[in-house]
ZASEKE-415534 format. One record per residue (C-alpha): x, y, z. Coordinates in steps of 0.1 Angstrom, whole numbers, padded with zeros to 4 digits, always signed. Layout:
ZASEKE-415534
XYZ ...
END
This chain:
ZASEKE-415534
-0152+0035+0129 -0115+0029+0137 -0090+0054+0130 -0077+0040+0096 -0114+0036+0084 -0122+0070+0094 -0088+0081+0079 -0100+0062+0045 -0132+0078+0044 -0121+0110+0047 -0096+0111+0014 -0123+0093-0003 -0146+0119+0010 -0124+0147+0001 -0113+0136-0033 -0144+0128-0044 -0160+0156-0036 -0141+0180-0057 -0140+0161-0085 -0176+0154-0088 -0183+0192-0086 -0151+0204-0109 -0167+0174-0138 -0202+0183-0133 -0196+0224-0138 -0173+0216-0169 -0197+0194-0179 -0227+0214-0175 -0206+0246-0191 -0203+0222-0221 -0233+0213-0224 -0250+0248-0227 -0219+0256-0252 -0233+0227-0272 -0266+0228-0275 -0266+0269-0280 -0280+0277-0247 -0251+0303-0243 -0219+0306-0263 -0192+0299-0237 -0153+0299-0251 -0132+0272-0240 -0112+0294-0216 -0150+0298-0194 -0154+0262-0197 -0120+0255-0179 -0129+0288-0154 -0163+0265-0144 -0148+0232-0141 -0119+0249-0116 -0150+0265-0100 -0162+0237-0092 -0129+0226-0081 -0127+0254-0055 -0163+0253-0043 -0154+0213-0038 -0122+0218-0018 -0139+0248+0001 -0172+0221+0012 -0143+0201+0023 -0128+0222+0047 -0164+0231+0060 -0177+0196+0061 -0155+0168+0061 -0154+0159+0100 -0193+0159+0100 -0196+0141+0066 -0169+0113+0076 -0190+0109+0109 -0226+0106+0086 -0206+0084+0057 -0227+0049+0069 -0260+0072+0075 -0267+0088+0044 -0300+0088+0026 -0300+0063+0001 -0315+0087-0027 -0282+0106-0024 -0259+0077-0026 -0281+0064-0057 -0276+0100-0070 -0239+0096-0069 -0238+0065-0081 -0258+0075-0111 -0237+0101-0113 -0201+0082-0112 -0219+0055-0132 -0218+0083-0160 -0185+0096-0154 -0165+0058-0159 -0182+0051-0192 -0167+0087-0203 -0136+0083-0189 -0131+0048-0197 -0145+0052-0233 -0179+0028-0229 -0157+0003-0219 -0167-0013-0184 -0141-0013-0164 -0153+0015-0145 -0183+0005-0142 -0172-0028-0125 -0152-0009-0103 -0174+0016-0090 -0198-0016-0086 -0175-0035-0063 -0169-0003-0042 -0208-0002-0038 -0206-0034-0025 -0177-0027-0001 -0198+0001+0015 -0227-0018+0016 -0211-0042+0037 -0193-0018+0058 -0229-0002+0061 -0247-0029+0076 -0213-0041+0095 -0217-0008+0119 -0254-0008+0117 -0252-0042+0136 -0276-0062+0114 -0280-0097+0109 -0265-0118+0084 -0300-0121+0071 -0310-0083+0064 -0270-0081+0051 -0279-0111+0025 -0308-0087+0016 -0293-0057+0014 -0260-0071-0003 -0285-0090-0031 -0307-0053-0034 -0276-0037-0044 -0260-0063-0065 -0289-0064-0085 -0290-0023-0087 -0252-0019-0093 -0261-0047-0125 -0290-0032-0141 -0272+0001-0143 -0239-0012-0157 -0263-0035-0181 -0287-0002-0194 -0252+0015-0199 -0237-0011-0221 -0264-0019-0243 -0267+0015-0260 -0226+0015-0263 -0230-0020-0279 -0255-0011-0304 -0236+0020-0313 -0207+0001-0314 -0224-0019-0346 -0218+0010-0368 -0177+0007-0361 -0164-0008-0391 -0142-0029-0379 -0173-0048-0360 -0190-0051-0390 -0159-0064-0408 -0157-0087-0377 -0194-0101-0381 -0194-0104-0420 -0162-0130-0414 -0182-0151-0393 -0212-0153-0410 -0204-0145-0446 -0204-0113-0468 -0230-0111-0481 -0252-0116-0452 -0260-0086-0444 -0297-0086-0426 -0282-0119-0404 -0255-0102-0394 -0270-0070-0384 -0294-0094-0361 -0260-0113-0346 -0248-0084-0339 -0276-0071-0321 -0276-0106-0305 -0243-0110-0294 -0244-0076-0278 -0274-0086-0257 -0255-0121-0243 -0228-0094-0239 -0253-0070-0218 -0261-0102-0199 -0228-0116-0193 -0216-0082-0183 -0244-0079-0157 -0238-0113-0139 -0204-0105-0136 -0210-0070-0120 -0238-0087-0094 -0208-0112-0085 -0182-0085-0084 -0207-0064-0058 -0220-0088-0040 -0184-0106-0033 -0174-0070-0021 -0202-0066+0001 -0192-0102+0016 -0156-0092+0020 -0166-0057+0035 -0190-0074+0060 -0172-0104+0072 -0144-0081+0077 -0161-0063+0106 -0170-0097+0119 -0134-0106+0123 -0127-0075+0142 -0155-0079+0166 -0157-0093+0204 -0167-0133+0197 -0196-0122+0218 -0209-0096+0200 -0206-0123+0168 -0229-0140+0184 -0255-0115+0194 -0255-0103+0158 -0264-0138+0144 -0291-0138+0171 
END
């Protein structure tokens, strides 16, 4: 990696990090709160997400020259894990709406691309690769939306929306356009997150190609 990629990596690296572990310990505090596991007040809650916090910033000090070296290596179970994971985290911070999802998506693609960029491979393998993760980075953004968009149904002022287009007192129609429109939406939502990836992924790759000897170019497309 260059300088300003490694230099990238590592604030990624070392924001991320702390974050994931300062959300996941609030979140898992909360959780036990909620469902009566253990009765934690609101004060312990905060004490585990800054926990987190500090066990994140201390892994970071430990870790982060090794980790930035690793970044294009790791197992692909882990880097489905965090996606998962940050999948999660932007439909709660974004509300269920998807432009987090979308995002995080797009920066899939981008390290996809890098991936395979330093990894030498062909433009073939990329194409597979880019399309493997396109498709993943689409299902899960899809499966996330359609629950959102059925709960969304029940928001009075969709249901006030609906009963315009179709009529008041078509009530049973209305409940099945509903349930309709929010699989087109599901749909629509994943096409434009497989475009969104796989663009990045194209951006990310053809980037390294620019910056490469015209020989190696050639060797690669061997």
């Amino acid at each position: 990696m260059s300088r300003a990629e490694s230099t990238i990596v590592g604030l990624v690296i070392g924001i991320i990090c702390p974050l994931s572990l300062s959300v996941l310990w609030w979140w898992v505090a909360a959780a036990l709160t909620i469902y009566g596991v253990f009765s934690i007040p609101e004060s312990g809650i905060a004490t585990a997400a800054f926990t987190g916090l500090g066990l994140g910033i201390a892994l970071d000090i430990l870790g982060l020259k090794n980790w930035i070296a690793r970044f294009y290596s790791l197992d692909v179970k882990l880097t489905v894990l965090a996606y998962l994971f940050w999948s999660v985290m932007a439909v709660a911070f974004f509300m269920g709406l998807p432009f987090g999802n979308i995002t995080l998506g797009a920066l899939a693609g981008l390290y996809v691309g890098r991936k395979q960029y330093h990894a030498g491979a062909s433009r073939d393998l990329f194409a597979r690769s880019a399309r493997h993760v396109s498709l993943f980075t689409a299902l899960v953004t899809g499966a996330e939306a359609l629950p959102i968009g059925v709960l969304a149904l029940d928001e009075q002022i969709i249901v006030a929306a609906l009963r315009a287009i179709v009529g008041p007192d078509q009530f049973v129609t209305t409940s099945l356009m509903g349930v309709g429109l929010v699989g087109v939406g599901c749909l629509a939502l994943m096409v434009v997150q497989f475009w969104c990836t796989k663009t990045a992924a194209a951006l990310a790759f053809r980037l390294g190609k620019r910056d490469r000897h015209p020989s190696s170019f050639a060797a690669t497309d061997k």
